[in-house]
C-alpha positions as CSV (number, residue, x, y, z in Angstrom):
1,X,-26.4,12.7,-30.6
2,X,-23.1,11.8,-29.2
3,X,-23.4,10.8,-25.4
4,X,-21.3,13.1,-23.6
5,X,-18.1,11.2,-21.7
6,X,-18.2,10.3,-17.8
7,X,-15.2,9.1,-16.1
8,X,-14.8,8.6,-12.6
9,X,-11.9,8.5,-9.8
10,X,-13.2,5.8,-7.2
11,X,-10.5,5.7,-4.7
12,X,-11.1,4.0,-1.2
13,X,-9.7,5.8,1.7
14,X,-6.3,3.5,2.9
15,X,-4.1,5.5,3.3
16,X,-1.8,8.1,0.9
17,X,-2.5,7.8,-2.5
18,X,-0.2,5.4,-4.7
19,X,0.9,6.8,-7.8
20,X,-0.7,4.2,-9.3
21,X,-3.8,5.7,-8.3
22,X,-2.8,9.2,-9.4
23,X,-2.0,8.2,-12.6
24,X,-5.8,6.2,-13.0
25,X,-7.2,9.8,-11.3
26,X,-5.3,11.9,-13.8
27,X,-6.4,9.3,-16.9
28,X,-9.7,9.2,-16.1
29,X,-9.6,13.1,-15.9
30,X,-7.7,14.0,-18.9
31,X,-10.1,11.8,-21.0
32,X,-12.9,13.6,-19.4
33,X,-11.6,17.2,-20.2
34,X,-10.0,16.5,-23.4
35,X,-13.5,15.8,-24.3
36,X,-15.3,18.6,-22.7
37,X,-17.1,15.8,-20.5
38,X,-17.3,15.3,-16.6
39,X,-15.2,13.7,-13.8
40,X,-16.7,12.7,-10.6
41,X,-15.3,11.4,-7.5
42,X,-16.5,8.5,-5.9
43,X,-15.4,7.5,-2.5
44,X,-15.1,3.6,-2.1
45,X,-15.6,3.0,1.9
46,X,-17.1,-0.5,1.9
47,X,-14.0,-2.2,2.8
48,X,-14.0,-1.5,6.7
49,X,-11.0,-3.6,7.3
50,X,-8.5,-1.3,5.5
51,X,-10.9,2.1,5.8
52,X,-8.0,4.6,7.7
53,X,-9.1,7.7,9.5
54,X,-8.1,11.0,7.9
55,X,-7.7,9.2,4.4
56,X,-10.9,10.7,2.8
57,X,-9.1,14.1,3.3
58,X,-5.7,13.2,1.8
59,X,-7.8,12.1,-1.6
60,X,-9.4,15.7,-1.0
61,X,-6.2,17.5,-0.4
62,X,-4.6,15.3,-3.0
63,X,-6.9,15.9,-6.3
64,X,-6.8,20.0,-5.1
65,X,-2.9,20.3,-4.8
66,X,-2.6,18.1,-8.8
67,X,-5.3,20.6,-10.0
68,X,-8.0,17.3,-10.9
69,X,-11.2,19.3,-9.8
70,X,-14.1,17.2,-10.1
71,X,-17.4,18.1,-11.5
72,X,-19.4,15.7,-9.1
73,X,-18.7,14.3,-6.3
74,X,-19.4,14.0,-2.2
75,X,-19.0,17.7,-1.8
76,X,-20.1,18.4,-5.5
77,X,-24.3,16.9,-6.0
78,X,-24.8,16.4,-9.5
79,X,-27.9,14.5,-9.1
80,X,-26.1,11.0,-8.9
81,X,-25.9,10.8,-5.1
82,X,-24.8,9.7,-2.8
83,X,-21.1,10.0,-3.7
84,X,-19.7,7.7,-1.0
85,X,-20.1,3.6,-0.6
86,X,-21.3,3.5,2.6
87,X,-23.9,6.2,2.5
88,X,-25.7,4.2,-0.9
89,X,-25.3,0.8,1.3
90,X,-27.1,2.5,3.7
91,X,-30.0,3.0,1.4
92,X,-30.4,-0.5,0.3
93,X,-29.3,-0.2,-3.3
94,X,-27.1,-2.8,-3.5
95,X,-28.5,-5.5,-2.0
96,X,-31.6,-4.4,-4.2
97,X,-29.9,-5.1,-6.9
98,X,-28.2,-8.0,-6.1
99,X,-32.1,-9.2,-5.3
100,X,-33.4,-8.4,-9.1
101,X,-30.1,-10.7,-10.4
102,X,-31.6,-13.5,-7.9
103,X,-34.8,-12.7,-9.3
104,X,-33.5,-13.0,-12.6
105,X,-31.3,-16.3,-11.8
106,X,-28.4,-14.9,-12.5
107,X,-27.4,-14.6,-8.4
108,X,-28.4,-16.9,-5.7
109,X,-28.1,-17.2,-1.9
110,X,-25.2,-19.3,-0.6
111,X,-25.1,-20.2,3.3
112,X,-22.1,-22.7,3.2
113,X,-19.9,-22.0,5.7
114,X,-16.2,-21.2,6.5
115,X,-15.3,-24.7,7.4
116,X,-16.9,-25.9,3.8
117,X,-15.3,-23.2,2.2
118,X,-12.4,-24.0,3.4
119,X,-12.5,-27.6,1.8
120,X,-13.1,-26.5,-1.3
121,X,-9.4,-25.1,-1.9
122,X,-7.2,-26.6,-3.7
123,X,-3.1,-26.3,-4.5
124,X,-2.6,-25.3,-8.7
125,X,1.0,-25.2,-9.4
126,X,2.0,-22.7,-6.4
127,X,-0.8,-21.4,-5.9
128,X,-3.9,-22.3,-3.7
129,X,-7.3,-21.2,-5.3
130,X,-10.7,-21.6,-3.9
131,X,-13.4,-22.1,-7.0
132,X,-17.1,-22.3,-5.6
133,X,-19.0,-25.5,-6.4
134,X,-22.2,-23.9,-7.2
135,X,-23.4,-26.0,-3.8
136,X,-26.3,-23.6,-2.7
137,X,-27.4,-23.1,-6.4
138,X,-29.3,-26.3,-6.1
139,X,-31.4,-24.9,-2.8
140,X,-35.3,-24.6,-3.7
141,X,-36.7,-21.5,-3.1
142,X,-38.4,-23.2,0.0
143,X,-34.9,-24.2,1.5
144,X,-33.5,-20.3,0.9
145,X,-36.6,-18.7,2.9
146,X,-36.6,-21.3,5.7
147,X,-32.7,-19.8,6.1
148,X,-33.1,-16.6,5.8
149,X,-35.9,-16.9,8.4
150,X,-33.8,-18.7,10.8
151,X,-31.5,-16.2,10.8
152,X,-28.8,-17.9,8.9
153,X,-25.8,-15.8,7.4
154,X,-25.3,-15.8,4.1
155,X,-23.4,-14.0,1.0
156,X,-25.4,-13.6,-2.2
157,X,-23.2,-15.0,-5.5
158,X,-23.2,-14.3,-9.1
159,X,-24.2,-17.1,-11.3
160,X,-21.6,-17.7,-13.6
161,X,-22.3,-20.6,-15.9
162,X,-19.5,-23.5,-16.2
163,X,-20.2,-23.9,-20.5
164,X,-19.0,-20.9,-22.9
165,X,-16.9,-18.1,-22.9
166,X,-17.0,-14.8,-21.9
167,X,-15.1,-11.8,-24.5
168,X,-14.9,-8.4,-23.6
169,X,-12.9,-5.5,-25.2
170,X,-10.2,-3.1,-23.7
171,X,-9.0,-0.4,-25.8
172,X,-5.6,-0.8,-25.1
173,X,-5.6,-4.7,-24.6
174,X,-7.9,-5.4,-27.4
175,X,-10.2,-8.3,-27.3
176,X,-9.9,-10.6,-24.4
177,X,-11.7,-14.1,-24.2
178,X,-11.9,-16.4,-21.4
179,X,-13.7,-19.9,-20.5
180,X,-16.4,-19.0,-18.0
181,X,-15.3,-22.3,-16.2
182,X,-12.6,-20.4,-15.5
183,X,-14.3,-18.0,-13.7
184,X,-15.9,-18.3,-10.1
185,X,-18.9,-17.5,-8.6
186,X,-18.0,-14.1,-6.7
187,X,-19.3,-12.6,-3.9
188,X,-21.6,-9.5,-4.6
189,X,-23.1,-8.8,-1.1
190,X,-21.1,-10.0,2.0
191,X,-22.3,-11.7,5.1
192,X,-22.0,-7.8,6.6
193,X,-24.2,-6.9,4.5
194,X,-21.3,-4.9,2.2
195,X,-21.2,-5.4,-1.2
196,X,-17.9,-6.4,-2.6
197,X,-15.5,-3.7,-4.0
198,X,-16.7,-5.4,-8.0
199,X,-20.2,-5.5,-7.6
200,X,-20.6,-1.8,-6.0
201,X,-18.4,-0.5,-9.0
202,X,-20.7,-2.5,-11.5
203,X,-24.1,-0.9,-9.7
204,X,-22.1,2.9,-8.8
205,X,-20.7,3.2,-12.5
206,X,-23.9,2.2,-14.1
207,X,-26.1,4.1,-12.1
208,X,-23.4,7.2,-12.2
209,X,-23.8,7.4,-16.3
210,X,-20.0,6.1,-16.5
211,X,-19.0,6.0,-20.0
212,X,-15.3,5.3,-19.6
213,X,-13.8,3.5,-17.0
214,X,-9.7,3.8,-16.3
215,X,-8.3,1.3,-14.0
216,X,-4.8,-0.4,-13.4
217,X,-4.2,-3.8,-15.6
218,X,-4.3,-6.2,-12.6
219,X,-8.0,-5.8,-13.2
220,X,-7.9,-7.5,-16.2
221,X,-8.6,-10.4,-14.5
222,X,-11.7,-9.1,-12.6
223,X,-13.3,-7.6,-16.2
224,X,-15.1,-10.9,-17.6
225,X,-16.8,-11.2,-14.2
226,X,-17.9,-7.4,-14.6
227,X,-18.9,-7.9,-18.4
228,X,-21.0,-11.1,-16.8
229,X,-23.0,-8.7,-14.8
230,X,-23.6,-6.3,-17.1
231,X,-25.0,-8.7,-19.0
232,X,-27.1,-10.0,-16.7
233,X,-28.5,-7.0,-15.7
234,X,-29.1,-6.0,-20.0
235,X,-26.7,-2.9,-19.2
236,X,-24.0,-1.6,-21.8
237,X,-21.2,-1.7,-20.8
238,X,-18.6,1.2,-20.4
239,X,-15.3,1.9,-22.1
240,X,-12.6,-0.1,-20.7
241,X,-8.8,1.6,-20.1
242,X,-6.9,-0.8,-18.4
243,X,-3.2,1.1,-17.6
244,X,0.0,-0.4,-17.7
245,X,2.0,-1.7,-14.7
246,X,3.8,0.7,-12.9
247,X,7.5,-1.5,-11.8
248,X,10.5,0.2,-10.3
249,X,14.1,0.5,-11.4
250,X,14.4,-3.4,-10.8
251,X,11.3,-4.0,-13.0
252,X,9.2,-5.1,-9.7
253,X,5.6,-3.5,-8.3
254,X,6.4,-0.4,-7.2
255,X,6.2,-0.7,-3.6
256,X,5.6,1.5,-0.3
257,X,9.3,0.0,0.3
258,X,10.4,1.7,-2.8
259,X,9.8,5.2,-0.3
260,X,8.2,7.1,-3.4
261,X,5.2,4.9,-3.8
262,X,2.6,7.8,-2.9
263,X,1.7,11.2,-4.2
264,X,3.0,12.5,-0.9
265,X,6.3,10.9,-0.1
266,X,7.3,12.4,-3.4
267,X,6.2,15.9,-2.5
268,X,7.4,15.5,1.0
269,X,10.8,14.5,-0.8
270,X,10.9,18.1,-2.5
271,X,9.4,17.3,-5.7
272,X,7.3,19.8,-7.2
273,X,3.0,19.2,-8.0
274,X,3.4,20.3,-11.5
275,X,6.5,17.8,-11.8
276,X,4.8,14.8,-10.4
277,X,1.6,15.3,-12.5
278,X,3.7,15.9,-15.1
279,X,6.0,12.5,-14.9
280,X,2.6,10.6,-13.9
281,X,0.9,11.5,-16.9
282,X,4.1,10.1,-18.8
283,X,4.3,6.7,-16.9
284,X,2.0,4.4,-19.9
285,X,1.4,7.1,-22.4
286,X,3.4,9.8,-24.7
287,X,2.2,12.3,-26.8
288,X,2.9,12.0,-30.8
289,X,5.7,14.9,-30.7
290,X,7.2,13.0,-27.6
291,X,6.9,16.2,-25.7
292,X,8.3,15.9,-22.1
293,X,7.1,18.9,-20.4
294,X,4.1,19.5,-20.7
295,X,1.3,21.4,-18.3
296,X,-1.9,20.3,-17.5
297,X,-3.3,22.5,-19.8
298,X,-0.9,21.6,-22.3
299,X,-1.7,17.3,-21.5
300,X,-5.2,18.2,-21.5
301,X,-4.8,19.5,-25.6
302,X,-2.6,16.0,-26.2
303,X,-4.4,13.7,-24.4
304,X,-5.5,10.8,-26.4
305,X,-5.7,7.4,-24.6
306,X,-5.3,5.3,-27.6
307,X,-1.8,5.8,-27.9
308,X,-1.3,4.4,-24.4
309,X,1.3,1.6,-23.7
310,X,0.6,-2.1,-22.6
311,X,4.1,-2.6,-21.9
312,X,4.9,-2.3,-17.9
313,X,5.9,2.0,-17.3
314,X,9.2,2.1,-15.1
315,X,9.4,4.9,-12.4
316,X,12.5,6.6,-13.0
317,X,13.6,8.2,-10.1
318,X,16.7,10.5,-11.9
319,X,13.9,11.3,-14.7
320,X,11.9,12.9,-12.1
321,X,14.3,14.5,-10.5
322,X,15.5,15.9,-14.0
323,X,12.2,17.0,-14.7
324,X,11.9,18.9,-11.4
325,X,14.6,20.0,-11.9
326,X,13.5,21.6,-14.9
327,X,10.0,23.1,-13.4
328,X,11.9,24.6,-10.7
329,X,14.6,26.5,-13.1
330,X,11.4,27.6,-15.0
331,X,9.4,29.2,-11.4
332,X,8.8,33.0,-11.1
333,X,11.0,34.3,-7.8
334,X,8.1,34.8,-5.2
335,X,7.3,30.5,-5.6
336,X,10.7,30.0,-5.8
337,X,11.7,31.7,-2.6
338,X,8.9,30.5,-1.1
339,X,10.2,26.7,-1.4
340,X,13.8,27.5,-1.1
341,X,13.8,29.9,1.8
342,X,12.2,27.7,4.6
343,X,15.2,24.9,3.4
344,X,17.9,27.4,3.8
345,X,16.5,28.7,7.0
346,X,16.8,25.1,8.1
347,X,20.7,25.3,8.0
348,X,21.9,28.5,8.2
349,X,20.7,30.8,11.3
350,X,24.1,33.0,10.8
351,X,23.3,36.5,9.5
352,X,24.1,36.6,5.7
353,X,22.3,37.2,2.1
354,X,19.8,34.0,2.3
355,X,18.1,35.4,-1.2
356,X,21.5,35.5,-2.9
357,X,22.2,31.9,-1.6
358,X,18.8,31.0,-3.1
359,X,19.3,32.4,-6.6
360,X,22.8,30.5,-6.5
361,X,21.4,27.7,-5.8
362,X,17.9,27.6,-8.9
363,X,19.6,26.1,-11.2
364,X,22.0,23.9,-9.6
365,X,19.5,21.4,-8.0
366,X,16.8,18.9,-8.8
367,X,14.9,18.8,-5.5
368,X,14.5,21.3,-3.1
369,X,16.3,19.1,-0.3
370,X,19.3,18.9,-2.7
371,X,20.7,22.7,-1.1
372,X,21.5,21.3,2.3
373,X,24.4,19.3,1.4
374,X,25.7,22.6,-1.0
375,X,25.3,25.6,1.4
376,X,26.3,24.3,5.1
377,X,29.4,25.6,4.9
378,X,27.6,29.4,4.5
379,X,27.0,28.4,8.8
380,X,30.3,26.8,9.8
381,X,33.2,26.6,7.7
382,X,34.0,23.1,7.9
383,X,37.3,21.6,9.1
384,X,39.0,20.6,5.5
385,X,42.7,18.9,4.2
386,X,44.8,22.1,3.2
387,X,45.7,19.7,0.0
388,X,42.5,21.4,-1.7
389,X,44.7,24.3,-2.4
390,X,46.8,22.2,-4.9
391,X,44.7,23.0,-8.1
392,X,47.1,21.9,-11.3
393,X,45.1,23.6,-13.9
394,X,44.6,26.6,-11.6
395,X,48.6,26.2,-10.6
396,X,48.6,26.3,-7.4
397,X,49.9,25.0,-4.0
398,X,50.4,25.2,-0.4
399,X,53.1,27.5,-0.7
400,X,51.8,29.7,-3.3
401,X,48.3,29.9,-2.0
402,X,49.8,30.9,1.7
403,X,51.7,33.6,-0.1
404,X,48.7,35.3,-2.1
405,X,46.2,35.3,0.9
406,X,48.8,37.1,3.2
407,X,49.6,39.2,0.5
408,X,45.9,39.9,-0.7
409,X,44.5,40.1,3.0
410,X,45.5,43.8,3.8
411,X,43.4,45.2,0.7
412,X,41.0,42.9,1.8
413,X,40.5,44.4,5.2
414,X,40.8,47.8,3.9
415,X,38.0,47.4,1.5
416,X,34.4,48.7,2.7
417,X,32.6,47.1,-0.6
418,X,31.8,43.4,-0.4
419,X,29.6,43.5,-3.0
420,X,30.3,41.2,-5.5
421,X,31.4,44.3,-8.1
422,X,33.8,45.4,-5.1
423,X,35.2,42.7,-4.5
424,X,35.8,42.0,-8.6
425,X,37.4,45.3,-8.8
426,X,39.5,44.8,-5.8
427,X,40.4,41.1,-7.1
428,X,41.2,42.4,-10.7
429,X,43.7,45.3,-9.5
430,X,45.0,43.1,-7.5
431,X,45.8,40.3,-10.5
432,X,46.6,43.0,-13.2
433,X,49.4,44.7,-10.6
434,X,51.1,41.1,-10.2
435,X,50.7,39.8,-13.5
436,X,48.8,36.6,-12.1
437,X,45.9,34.2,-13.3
438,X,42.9,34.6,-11.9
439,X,42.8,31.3,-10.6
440,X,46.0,31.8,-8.5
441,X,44.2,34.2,-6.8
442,X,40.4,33.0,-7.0
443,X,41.1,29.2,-5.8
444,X,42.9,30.2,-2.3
445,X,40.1,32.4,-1.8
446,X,37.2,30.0,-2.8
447,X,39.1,27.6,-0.5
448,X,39.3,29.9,2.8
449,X,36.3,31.0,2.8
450,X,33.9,28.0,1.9
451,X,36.1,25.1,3.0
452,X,34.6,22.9,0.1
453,X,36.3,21.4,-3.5
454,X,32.6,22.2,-4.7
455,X,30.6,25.4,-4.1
456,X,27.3,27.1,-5.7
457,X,29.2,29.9,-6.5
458,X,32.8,31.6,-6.8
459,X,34.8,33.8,-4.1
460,X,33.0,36.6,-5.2
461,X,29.6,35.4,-4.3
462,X,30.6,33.5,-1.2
463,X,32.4,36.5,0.1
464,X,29.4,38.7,-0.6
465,X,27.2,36.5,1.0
466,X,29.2,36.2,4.2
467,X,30.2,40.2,4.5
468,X,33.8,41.3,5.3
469,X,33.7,39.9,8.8
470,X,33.1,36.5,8.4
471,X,35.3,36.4,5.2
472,X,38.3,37.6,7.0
473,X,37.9,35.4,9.7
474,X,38.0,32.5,7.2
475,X,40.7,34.2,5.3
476,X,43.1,34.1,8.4
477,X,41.9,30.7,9.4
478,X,43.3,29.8,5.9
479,X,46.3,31.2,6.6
480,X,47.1,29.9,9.9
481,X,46.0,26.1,8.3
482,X,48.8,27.2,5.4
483,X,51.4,28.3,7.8
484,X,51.5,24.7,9.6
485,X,51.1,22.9,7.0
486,X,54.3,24.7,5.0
487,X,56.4,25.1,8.6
């Protein structure tokens, strides 16, 4: 019998959640669904230091709003539990554990401290490493309980031997080998009594039925030291996925600097969920048909972690906003308005036809943000150079565009129908009886009333949209900027 898949999302609680991070969350739970397994959620509070108040609810509101339920987890009991670090270091496990390697002589107490610790660093190249001497391996078991009686801090160690190599496999990396003198003797429990982030994982995933385990490839590094402890406790060892690099433009780590490092700057930008979880999914792996949009339904079907990338994943700002772009042409009205009208109450608090301004603006921008800059003018017609009434392909020019809006303006005011069909009609008749181009017509309009070389729209909608009143009133400012300009 096939055992069934467990992944797990183990974030700690620091802060907002890198995209890093949501792309290991959203790995670790397309595996899991593609294969009709389970996903739990782990919290991982045992770092104190960098544990930030209110971060446990942005993972929370996080996984709900990307749509990455979890099938265990703090708020989910599956039988597994506790689901948070500190609640199972409250219990004793770990240092229970860490007790049986001891047992085994595999760990062993180490009491050295800071000041000898500190001599044991040394300079390599650029870099200063500390490797552990393996001083308080040679303690007799006498020595270790006349410390620990005394009170004397300590740190338990794993036991790495200094002979031999260690191999273990990723399935994207392949076989990896390295000399165990390479490798130190890390810290499992802490003086505090904490385990260390890579022995809680060993103990939590083990313990949690973990068959697959999805992390970024900076702990590639860490793995033989994991593969060590499995081994010493005779456990198999999980699946390992270790994910590409995600770099920026530039090719460097993408940084908080970068200001779209987390899950909620980009949303907070005006990118979409669907978009994001969409692009994320992207960043290391791509479907065989090279498919680009793709739902989480849809990346659930295709998912297959095999075809994953070693190569570092670039975050491609202008891709995302293309995508998004693309989601938000594709949204039904009601979700549409529903992002679009709190932006355009934002800048325009005139009375006019916000819902029009919205459907002008669906398919002419990538973020939601991206229709401040295009409708402002809808509020206050800006102060603008009368040269944008030259137009050679629409031939026209100060002189010619003063004489059309004077001449047009009287049917204008007359005219009860500003609808955009009225204001066709009126336009049209208008054209046909003086055997003129639309454009002669349409560009001194487009230019009086929104003030702007570049508009979501024509003079019929931007008319409409303002009513009669407010277009006439733009309309004669037009002229008047006309008449001083041509003396």
């Amino acid at each position: 019998m096939t055992q069934k898949i467990r992944t797990r999302f183990a974030p700690s609680p620091t802060g907002r959640m890198h995209v890093g991070n949501l792309r290991t969350a959203l790995y670790a739970w397309l595996i899991a669904r593609h294969a009709g397994g389970e996903f739990i959620l782990r919290i991982e509070d045992t770092d104190q230091e960098r544990y930030v108040e209110g971060a446990v609810d942005i993972i929370y509101r996080t996984m709900k709003a990307t749509g990455l339920t979890h099938d265990e987890g703090p708020d989910k009991d599956g039988g597994c539990g506790p689901y948070v670090q500190s609640e199972r270091q409250a219990s004793g496990i770990y240092l229970e554990y860490a007790k049986k390697l001891v047992e085994k002589g595999e760990a062993y107490y180490c009491f050295c401290d800071a000041e000898r610790l500190a001599g044991l660093r040394q300079t390599i190249g650029d870099k200063e490493v500390s490797m552990y001497d393996k001083h308080c391996l040679s303690l007799t078991k006498e020595e270790v309980e006349a410390n620990l009686a005394a009170g004397k801090p300590y740190v338990i160690r794993q036991n790495i031997p200094n002979e031999g190599e260690t191999t273990f496999h990723d399935e994207i990396y392949g076989d990896i080998t390295v000399p165990n003198a390479e490798l130190d003797d890390m810290i499992l429990i802490k003086s505090d009594g904490y385990p260390t982030y890579n022995f809680a994982n060993v103990v939590d995933d083990h313990l949690m039925g973990i068959t697959h385990v999805v992390r970024g490839n900076e702990y590639l590094s860490s793995s033989p030291k994991y593969t060590r402890l499995y081994m010493a406790f005779g456990w198999d060892e999980p699946v390992y996925v270790h994910c590409p690099l995600i770099t920026d433009e530039n090719h460097q780590k993408l940084s908080k600097r970068s200001g779209h490092a987390s899950y909620e700057d980009l949303i907070e930008q005006g990118f979409l969920n669907e978009a994001v979880v969409n692009f994320v999914a992207l960043l290391g792996w791509s479907p065989e048909d090279n498919r680009e949009i793709m739902s989480l339904e849809e990346l659930v079907a295709a998912f297959d972690y095999t075809h994953m990338s070693k190569s570092p994943a670039v975050f491609d700002v202008q891709k995302l906003k293309w995508m998004n772009g693309e989601y938000i042409k594709a949204m039904d009205e009601d979700a549409y308005l529903e992002k679009a009208m709190p932006v355009i109450d934002s800048v325009i608090k005139r009375d006019c036809d916000k819902k029009m301004i919205a459907e002008l603006m669906k398919t002419r921008i990538e973020i939601f943000p991206d229709i401040i800059p295009a409708i402002d003018f809808f509020e206050e017609l800006p102060a603008y150079d009368v040269a944008m009434y030259t137009h050679k392909k629409m031939k026209t020019n100060t002189e010619n565009s003063l004489e059309v809006l004077k001449d047009i303006l009287p049917r204008l005011e007359a005219c009860d129908d500003y609808s955009m069909d009225g204001l066709k009609e009126l336009v049209s008749a208008y054209v046909a009886e003086k055997e003129l181009k639309n454009g002669r017509v349409l560009w001194p309009l487009r230019t009086a009333v929104s003030g702007k070389q570049m508009t979501p729209g024509g003079a019929y909608e931007i008319m409409a949209i303002l009513g009669k009143e407010e277009s006439l009133r733009r309309i004669n400012k037009g002229i008047e900027l006309l008449e001083a300009a041509c003396g």
